[in-house]
C-alpha positions as CSV (number, residue, x, y, z in Angstrom):
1,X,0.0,0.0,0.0
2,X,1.1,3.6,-0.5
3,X,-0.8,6.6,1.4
4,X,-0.7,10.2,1.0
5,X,-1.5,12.5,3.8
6,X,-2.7,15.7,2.8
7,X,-2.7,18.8,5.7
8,X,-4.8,21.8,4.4
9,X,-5.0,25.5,6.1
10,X,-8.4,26.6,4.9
11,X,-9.1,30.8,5.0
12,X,-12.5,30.5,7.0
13,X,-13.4,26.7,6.9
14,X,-17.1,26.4,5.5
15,X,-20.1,23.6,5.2
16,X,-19.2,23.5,1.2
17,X,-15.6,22.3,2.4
18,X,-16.9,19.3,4.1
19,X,-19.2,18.9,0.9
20,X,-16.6,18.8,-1.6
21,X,-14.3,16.2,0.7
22,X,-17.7,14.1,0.3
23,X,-17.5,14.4,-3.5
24,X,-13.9,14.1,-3.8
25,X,-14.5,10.7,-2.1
26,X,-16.8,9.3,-4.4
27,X,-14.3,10.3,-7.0
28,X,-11.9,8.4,-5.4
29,X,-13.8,5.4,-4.8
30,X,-14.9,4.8,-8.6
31,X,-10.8,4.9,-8.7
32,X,-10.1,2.1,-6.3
33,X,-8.7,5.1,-4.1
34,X,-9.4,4.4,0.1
35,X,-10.2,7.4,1.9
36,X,-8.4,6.1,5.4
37,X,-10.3,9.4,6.9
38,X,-10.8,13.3,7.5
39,X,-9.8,14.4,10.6
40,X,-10.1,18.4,11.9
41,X,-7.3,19.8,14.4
42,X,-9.6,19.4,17.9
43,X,-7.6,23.1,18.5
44,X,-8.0,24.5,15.0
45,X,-10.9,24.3,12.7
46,X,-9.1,25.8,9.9
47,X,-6.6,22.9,9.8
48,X,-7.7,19.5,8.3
49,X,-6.3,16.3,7.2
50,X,-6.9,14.0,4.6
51,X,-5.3,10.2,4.4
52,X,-5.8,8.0,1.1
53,X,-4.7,4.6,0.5
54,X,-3.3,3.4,-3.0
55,X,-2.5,0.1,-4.3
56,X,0.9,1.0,-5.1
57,X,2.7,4.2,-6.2
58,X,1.6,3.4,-9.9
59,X,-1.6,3.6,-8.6
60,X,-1.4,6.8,-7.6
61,X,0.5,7.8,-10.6
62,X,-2.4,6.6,-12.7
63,X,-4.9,8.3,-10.7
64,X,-3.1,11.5,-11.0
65,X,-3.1,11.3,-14.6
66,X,-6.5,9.9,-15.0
67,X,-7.4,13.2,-12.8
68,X,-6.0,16.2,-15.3
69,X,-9.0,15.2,-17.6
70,X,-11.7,15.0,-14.7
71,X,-14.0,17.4,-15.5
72,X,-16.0,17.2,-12.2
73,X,-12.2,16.6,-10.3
74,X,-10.7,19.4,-11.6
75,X,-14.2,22.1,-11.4
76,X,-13.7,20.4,-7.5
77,X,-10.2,21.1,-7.0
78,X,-10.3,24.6,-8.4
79,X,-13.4,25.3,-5.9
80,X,-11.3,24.3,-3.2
81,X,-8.1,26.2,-4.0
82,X,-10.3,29.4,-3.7
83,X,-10.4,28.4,-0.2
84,X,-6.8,27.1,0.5
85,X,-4.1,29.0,2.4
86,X,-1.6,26.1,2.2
87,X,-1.4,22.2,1.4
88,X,1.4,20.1,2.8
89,X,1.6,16.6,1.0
90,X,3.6,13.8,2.8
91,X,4.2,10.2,1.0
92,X,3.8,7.6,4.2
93,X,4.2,3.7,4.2
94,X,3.7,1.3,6.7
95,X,6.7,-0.1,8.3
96,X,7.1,-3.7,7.1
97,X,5.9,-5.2,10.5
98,X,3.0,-2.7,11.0
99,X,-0.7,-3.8,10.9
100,X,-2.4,-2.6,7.8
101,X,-4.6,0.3,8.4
């Protein structure tokens, strides 16, 4: 497996935010793409995490690409940028002895 974890700093976190992680998901799920979850700092609203689960880095690479000619993905994505202050990306996997998640 290969994750991703995804911090965001929104401006002013809104009700379409939380919207738009629940269509991004189903996005993700017609991909074979595991949303492992969405979490929001307990001491900041405006700071939010997002964890997916891959088959494999090809996987990933593959979605990737298959996402630049998303219509819906991309409309999505742009939405949400209006709304971004920052994005941190971090590449993660499980140490060979670690439970999968």
């Amino acid at each position: 497996m290969f994750y991703k974890l995804y911090k965001t700093r929104s401006k002013n976190p809104t009700p379409r935010g939380r919207e738009l992680f629940k269509e991004f998901h189903k996005i993700y799920k017609e991909h074979d793409v595991r949303v492992v979850g969405v979490w929001e700092n307990k001491n900041d609203p405006k700071e939010t995490y997002l964890m997916t689960a891959y088959k494999d880095e090809s996987h990933f690479q593959k979605f990737s690409e298959d996402m630049k000619s998303h219509p819906k993905y991309i409309e999505m994505g742009k939405e949400m940028t209006e709304d971004r202050k920052s994005v941190e990306v971090v590449d993660l996997k499980l140490f060979s002895d670690s439970p999968q998640i």
